[in-house]
KOLMARZA-652933 format. One line per field, with one value per residue: residue number from 1; residue in three letters; z, x, y of N, C-alpha, C, CB in turn. Coordinates in steps of 0.05 Angstrom, whole numbers, plus 5000, padded with zeros to 4 digits. Atoms other than C-alpha are relative to their C-alpha. Glycine has a CB too. Layout:
k NUM  ...
r Ala  ...
n_zz Z  ...
n_xx X  ...
n_yy Y  ...
ca_zz Z  ...
ca_xx X  ...
ca_yy Y  ...
c_zz Z  ...
c_xx X  ...
c_yy Y  ...
cb_zz Z  ...
cb_xx X  ...
cb_yy Y  ...
***
This chain:
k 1  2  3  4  5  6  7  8  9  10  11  12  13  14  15  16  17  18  19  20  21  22  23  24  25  26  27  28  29  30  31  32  33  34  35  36  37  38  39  40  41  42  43  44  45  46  47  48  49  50  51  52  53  54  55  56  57  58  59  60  61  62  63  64  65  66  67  68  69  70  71  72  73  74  75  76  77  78  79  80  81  82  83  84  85  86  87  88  89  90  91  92  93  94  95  96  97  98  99  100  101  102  103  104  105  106  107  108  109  110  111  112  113  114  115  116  117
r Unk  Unk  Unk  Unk  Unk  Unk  Unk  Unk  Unk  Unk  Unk  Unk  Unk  Unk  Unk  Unk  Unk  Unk  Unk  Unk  Unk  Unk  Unk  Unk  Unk  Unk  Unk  Unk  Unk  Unk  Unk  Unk  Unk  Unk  Unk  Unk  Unk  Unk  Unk  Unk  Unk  Unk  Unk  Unk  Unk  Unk  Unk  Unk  Unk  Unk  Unk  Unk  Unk  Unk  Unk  Unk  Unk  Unk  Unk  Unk  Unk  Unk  Unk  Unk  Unk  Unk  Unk  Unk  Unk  Unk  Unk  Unk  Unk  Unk  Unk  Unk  Unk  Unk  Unk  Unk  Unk  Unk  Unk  Unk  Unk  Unk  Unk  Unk  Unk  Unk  Unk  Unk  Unk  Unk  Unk  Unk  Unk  Unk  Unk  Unk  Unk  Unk  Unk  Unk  Unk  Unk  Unk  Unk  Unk  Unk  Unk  Unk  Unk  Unk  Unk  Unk  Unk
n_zz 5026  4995  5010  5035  5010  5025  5001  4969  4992  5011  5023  5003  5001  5031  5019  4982  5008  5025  5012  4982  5013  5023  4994  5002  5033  5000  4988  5009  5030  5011  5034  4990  5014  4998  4971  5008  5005  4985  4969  4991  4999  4974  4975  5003  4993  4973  4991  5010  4975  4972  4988  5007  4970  4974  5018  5010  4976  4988  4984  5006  5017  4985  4998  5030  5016  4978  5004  5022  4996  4997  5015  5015  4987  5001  5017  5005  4988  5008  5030  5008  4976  5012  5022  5028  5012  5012  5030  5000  5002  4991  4976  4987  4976  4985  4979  4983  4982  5017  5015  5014  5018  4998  5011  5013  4996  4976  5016  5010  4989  5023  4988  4997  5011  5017  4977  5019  5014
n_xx 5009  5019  5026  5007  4968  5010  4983  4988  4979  4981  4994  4987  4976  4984  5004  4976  4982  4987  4994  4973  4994  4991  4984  4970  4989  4985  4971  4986  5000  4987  5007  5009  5024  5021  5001  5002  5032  5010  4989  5013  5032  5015  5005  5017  5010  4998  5025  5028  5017  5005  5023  5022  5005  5020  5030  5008  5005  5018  5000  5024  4984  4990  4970  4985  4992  4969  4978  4991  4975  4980  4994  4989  4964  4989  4990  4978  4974  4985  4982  4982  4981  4974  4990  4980  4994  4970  4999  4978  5001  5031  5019  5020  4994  5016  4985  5012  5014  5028  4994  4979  4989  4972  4977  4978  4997  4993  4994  4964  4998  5003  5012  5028  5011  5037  5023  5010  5024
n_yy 4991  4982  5015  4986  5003  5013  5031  5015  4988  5013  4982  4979  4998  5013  4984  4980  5020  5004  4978  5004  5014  4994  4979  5003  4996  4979  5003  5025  5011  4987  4987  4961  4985  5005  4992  4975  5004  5014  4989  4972  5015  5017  4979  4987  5034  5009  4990  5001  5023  4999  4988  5016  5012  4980  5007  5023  5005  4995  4966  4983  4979  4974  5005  4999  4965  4990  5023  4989  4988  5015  5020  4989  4993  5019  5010  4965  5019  5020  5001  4968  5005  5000  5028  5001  5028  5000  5009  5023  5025  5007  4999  4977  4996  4986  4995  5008  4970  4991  4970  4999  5023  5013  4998  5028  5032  5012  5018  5002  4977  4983  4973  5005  4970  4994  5020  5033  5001
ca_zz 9499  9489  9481  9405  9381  9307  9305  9352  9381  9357  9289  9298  9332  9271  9226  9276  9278  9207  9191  9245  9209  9151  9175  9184  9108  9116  9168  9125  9053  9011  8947  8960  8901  8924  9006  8984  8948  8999  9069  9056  9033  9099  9149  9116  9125  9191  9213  9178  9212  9274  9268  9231  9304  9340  9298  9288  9369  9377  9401  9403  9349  9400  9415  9342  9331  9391  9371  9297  9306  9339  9294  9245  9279  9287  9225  9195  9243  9232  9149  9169  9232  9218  9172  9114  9069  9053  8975  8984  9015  9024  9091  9136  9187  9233  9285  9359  9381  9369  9311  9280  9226  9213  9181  9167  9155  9219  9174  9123  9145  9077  9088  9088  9034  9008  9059  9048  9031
ca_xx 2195  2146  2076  2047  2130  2112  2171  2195  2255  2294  2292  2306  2368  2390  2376  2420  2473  2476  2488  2540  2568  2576  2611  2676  2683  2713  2765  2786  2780  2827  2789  2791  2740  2693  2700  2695  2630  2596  2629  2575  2502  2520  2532  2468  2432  2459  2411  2351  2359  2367  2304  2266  2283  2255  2184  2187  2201  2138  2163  2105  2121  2138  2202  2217  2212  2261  2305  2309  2356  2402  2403  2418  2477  2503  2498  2536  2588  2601  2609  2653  2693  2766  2757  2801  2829  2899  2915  2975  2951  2870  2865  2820  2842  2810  2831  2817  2814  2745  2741  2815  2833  2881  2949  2987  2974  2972  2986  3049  3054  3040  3009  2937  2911  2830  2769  2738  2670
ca_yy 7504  7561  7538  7554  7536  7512  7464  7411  7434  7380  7395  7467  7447  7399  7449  7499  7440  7432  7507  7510  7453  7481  7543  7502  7500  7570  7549  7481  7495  7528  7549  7634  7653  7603  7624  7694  7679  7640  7684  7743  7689  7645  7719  7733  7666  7659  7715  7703  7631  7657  7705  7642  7602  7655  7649  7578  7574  7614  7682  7734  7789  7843  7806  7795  7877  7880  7814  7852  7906  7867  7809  7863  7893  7831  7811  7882  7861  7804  7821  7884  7848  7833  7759  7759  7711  7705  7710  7670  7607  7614  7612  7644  7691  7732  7777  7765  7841  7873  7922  7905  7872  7829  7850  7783  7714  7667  7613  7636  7704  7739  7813  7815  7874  7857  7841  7775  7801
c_zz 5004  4993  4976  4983  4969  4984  5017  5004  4986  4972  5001  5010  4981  4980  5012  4997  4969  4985  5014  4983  4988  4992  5002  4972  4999  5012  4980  4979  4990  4980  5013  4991  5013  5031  4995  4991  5011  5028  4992  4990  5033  5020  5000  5021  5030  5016  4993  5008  5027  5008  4993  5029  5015  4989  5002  5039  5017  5023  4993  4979  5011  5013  4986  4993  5019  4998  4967  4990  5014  4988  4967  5003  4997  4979  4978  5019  4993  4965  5006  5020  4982  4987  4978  4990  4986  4968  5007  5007  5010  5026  5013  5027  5018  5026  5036  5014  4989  4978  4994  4988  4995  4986  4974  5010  5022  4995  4980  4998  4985  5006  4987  4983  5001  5026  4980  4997  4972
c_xx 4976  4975  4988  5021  4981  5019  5003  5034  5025  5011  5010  5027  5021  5011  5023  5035  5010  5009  5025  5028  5023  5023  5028  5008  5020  5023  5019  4999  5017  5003  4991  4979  4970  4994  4996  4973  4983  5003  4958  4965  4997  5000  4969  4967  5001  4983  4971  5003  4993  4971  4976  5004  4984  4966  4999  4993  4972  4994  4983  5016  5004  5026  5007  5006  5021  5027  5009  5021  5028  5018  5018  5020  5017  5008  5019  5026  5024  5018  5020  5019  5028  4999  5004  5007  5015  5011  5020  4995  4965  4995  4982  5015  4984  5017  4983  4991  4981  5012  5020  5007  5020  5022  5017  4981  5008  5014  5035  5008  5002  4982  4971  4989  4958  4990  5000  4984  5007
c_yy 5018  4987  5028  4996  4990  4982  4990  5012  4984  5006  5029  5004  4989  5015  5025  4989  5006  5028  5013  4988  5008  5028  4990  4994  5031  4992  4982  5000  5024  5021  5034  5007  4984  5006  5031  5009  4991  5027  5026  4987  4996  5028  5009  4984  4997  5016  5005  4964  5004  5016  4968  4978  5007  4993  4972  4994  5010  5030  5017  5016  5030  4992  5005  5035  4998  4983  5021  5007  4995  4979  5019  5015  4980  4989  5012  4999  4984  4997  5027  4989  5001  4972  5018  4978  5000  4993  4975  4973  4984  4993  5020  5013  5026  5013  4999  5029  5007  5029  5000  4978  4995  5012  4980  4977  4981  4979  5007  5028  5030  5034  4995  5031  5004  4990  4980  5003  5022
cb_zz 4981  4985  5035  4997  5022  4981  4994  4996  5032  5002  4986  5007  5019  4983  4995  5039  5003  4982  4999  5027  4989  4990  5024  5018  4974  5011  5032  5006  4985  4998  4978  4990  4961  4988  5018  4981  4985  5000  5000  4976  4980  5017  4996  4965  4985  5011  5004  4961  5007  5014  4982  4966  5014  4997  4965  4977  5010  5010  4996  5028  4974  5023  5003  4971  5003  5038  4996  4998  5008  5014  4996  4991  5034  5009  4993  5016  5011  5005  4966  5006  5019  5019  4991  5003  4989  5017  4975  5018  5019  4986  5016  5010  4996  5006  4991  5016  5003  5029  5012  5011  4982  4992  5022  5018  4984  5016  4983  4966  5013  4978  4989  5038  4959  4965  5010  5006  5023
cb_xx 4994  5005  4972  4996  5028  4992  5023  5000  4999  4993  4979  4986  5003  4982  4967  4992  4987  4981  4977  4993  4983  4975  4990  5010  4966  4987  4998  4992  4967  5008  4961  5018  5004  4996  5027  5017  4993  5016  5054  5016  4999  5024  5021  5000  5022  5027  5006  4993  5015  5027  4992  5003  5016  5008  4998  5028  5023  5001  5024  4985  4986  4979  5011  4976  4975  4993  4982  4992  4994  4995  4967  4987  5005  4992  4983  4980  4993  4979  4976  4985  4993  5025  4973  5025  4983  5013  5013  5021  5027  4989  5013  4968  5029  4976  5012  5016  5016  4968  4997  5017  4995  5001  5012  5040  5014  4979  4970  5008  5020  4983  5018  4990  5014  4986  4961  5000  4973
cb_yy 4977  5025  4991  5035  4970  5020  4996  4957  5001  4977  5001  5017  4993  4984  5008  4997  4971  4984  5017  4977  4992  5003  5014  4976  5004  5021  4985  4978  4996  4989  4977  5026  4995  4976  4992  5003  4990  4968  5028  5037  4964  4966  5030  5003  4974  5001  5017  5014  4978  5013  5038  4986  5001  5048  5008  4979  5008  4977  5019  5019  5002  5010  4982  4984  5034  4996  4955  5012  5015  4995  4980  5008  5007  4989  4991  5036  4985  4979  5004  5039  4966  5005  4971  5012  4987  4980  5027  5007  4993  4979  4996  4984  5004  4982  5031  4979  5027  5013  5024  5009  4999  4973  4998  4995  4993  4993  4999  4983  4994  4980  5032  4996  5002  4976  5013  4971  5010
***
């Protein structure tokens, strides 16, 4: 751990844990409007935890300018990658090649029109 950290590590992994967690609600839940409304808070969330780790862990703030722009690519990414979310039976699908989105349903093989943000 860095000396000056301003949490114990443990907690910031709980808190890491439990936002992880919570991310399998997208794979396992069915409700579309409310995965639809949620997909584009937690992409947001997920990088304003990951810079509040960095701070809480005690990183000088000449990392953080250089951790920034990355965290913010990443997180532009991740809401523009290929997840979608199948009208027909609310699942989630995602494609595995970079930069293309999905088509069809992995699940009941319906054609894939709207993003999911």
């Amino acid at each position: 751990m860095i000396d000056g950290a301003l949490l114990p590590f443990w907690l910031i992994a709980l808190l890491w844990v439990g936002y992880g967690t919570l991310g399998f609600y997208f794979l396992f839940s069915r409700n579309l409007a409310r995965k639809r409304r949620l997909l584009r808070p937690y992409v947001l969330g997920s990088g304003v935890l990951f810079l509040a780790v960095l701070i809480a862990m005690g990183f000088p703030p000449l990392m953080l300018l250089v951790a920034l722009p990355f965290v913010v690519l990443v997180t532009f990414l991740n809401l523009r990658r290929g997840l979608r979310f199948c009208e027909q039976c609310g699942s989630t699908v995602w494609s595995i090649v970079p930069f293309m989105k999905p088509r069809h349903c992995s699940h009941c093989g319906a054609p894939l029109t709207t993003p999911a943000a």
